[in-house]
LOLO-871585 format. One record per atom (N, C-alpha, C): residue in three letters; residue number from 1; x, y, z. Coordinates in nm, 2 decimals, padded with zeros to 4 digits. Each point is the difference from the previous one (the first is absolute). Example, Ala and Ser with C-alpha at 12.3 -4.5 7.8 and 13.67 -1.06 7.14 Angstrom:
(rec ALA, 1, (01.32, -00.57, 00.78))
(rec ALA, 1, (-00.09, 00.12, 00.00))
(rec ALA, 1, (00.09, 00.12, 00.00))
(rec SER, 2, (-00.04, 00.11, -00.07))
(rec SER, 2, (00.09, 00.11, 00.00))
(rec SER, 2, (-00.08, 00.11, 00.08))
This chain:
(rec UNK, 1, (-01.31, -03.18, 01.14))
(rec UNK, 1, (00.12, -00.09, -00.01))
(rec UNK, 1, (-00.03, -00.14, 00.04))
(rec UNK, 2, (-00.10, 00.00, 00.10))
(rec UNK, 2, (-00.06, -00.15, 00.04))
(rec UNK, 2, (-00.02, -00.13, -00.08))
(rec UNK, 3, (-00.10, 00.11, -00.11))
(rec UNK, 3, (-00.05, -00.11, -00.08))
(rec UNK, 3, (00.10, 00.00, -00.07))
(rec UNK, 4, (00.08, 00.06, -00.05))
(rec UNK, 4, (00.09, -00.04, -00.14))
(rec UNK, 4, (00.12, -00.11, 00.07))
(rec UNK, 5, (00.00, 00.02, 00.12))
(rec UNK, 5, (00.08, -00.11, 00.05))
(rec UNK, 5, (-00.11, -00.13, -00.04))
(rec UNK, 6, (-00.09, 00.04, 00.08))
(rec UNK, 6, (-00.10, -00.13, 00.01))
(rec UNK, 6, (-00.03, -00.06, -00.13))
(rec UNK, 7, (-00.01, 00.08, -00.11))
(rec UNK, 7, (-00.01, -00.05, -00.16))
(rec UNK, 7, (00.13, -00.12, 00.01))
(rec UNK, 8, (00.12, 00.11, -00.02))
(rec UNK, 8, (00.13, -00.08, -00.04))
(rec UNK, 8, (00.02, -00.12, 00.10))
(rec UNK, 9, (-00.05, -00.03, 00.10))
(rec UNK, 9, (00.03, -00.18, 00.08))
(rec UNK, 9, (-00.07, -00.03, -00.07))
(rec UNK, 10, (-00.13, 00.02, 00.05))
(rec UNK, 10, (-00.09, -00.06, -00.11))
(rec UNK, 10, (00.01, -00.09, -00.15))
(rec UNK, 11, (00.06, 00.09, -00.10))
(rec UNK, 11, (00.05, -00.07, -00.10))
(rec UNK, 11, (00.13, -00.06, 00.00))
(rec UNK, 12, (00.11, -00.01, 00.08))
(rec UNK, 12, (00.07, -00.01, 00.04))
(rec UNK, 12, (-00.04, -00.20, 00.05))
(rec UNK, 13, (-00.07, 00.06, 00.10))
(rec UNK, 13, (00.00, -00.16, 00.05))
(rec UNK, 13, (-00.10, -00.08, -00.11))
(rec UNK, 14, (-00.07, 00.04, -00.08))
(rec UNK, 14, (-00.09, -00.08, -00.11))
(rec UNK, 14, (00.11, -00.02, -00.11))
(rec UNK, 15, (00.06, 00.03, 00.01))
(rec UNK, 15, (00.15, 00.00, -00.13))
(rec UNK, 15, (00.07, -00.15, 00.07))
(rec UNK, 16, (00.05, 00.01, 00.10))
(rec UNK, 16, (00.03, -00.09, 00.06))
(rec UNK, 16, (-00.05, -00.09, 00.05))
(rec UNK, 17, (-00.07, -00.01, 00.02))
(rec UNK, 17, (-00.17, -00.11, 00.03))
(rec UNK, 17, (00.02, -00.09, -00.17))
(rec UNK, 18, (-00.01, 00.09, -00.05))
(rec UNK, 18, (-00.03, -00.03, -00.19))
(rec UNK, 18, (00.14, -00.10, -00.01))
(rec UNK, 19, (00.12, 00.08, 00.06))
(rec UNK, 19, (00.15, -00.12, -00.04))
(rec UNK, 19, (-00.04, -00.06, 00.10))
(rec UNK, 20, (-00.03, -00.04, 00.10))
(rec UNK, 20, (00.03, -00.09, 00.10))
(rec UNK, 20, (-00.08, -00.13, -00.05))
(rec UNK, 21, (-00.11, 00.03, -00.08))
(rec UNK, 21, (-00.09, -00.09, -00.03))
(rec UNK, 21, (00.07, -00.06, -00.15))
(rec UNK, 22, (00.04, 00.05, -00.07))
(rec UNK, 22, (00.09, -00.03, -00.11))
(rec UNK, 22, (00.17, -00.12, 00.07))
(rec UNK, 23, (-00.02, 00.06, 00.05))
(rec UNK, 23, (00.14, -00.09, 00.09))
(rec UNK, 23, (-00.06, -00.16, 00.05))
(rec UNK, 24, (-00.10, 00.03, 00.09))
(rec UNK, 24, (-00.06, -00.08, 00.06))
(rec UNK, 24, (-00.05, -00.12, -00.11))
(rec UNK, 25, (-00.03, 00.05, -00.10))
(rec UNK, 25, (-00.04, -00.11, -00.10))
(rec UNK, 25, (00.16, -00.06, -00.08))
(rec UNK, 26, (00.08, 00.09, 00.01))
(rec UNK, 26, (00.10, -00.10, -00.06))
(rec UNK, 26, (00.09, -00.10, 00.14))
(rec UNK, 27, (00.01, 00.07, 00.09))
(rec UNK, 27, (00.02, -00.11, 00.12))
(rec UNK, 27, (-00.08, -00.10, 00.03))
(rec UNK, 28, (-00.12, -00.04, -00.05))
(rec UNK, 28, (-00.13, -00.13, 00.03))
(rec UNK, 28, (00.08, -00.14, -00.08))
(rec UNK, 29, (00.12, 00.05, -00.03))
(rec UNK, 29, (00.02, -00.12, -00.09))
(rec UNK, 29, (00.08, -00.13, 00.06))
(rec UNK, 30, (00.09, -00.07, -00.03))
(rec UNK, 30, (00.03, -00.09, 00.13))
(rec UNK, 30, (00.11, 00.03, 00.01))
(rec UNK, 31, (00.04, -00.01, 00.14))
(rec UNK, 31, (00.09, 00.07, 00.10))
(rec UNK, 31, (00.13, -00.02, -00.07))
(rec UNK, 32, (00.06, -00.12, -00.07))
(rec UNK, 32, (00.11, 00.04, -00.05))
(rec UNK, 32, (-00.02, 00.05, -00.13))
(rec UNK, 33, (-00.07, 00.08, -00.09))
(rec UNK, 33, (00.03, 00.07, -00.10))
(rec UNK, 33, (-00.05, 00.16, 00.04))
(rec UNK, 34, (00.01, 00.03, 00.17))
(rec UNK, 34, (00.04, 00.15, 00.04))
(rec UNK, 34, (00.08, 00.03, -00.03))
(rec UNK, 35, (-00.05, 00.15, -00.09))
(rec UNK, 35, (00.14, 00.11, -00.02))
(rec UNK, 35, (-00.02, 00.13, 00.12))
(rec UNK, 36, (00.12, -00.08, 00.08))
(rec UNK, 36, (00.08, 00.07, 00.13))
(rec UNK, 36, (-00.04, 00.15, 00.00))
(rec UNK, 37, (00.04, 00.05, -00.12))
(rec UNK, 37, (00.00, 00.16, -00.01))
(rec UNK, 37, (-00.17, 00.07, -00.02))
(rec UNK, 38, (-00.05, -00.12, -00.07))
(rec UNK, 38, (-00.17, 00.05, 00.02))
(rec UNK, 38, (-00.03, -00.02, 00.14))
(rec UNK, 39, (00.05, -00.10, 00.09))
(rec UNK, 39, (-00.05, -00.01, 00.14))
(rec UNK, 39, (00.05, 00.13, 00.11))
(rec UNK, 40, (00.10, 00.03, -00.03))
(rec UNK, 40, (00.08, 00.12, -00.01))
(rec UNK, 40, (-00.09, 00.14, 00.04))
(rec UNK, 41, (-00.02, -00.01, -00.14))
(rec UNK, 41, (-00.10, 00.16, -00.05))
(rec UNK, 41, (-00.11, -00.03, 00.04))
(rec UNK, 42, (-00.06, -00.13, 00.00))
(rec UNK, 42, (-00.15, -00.03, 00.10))
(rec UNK, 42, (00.01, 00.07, 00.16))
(rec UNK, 43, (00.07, -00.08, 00.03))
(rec UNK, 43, (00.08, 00.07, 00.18))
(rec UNK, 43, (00.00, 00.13, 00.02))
(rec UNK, 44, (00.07, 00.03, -00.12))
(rec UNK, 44, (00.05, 00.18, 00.01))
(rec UNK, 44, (-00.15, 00.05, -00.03))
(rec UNK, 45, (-00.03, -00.02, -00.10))
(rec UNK, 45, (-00.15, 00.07, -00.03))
(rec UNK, 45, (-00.14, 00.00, 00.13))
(rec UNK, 46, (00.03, -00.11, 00.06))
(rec UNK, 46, (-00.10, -00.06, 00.07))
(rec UNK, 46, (00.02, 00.14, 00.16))
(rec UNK, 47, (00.14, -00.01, 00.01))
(rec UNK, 47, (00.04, 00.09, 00.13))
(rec UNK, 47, (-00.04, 00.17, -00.04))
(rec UNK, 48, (00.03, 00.07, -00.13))
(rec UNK, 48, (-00.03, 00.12, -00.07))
(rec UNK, 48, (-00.13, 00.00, 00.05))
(rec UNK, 49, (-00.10, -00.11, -00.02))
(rec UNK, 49, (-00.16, 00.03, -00.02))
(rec UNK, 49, (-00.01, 00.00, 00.19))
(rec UNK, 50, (00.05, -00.06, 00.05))
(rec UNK, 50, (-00.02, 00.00, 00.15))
(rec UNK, 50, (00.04, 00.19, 00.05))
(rec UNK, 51, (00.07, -00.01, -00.03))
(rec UNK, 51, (00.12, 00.12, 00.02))
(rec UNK, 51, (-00.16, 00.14, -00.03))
(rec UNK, 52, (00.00, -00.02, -00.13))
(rec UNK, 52, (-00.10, 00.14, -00.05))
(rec UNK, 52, (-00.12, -00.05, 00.07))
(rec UNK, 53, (-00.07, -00.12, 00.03))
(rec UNK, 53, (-00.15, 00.02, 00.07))
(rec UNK, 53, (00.02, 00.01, 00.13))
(rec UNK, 54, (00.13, 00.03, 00.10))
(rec UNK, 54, (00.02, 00.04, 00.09))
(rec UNK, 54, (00.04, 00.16, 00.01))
(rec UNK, 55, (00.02, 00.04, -00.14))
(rec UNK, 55, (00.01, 00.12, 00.01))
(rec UNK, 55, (-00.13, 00.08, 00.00))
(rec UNK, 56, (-00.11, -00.06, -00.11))
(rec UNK, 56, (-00.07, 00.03, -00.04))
(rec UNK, 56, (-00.14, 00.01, 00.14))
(rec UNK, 57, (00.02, -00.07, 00.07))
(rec UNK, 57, (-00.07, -00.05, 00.15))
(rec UNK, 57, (00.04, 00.10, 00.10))
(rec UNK, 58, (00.09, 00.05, 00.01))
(rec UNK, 58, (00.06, 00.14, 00.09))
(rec UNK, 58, (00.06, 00.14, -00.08))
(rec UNK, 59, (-00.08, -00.02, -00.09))
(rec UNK, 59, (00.03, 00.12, -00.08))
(rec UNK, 59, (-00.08, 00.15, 00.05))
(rec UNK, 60, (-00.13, -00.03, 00.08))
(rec UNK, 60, (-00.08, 00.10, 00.07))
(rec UNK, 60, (00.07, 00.01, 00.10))
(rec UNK, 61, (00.12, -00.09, 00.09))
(rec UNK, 61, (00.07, 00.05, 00.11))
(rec UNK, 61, (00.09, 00.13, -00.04))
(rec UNK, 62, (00.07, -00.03, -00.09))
(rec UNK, 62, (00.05, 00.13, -00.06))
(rec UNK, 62, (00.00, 00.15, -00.04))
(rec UNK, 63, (-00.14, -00.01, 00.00))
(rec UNK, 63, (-00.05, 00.15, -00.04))
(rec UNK, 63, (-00.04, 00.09, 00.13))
């Protein structure tokens, strides 16, 4: 059960790693032609990836 957990963050956080970096390049642009809602889902995405490699870090506490 370990590892299939350990698979699924895994791809999980590379999926999001993958948008955060897609985000990150359309936010480089100058500060007033930010779209709010991409800074948004940057935020939200950025906290997801925090969230699962904290899970993924105490996931041997669990068992």
């Amino acid at each position: 059960m370990r590892n299939q957990a350990e698979w699924y963050l895994l791809h999980r956080i590379e999926f999001l790693q993958n948008r955060l970096d897609k985000l990150r390049r359309g936010l480089s642009k100058e500060p007033s032609k930010v779209d709010f809602e991409d800074l948004r889902e940057f935020l939200e995405t950025r906290g997801r990836v925090k969230e699962l490699e904290n899970i993924l870090e105490h996931l041997s506490d669990w068992q």
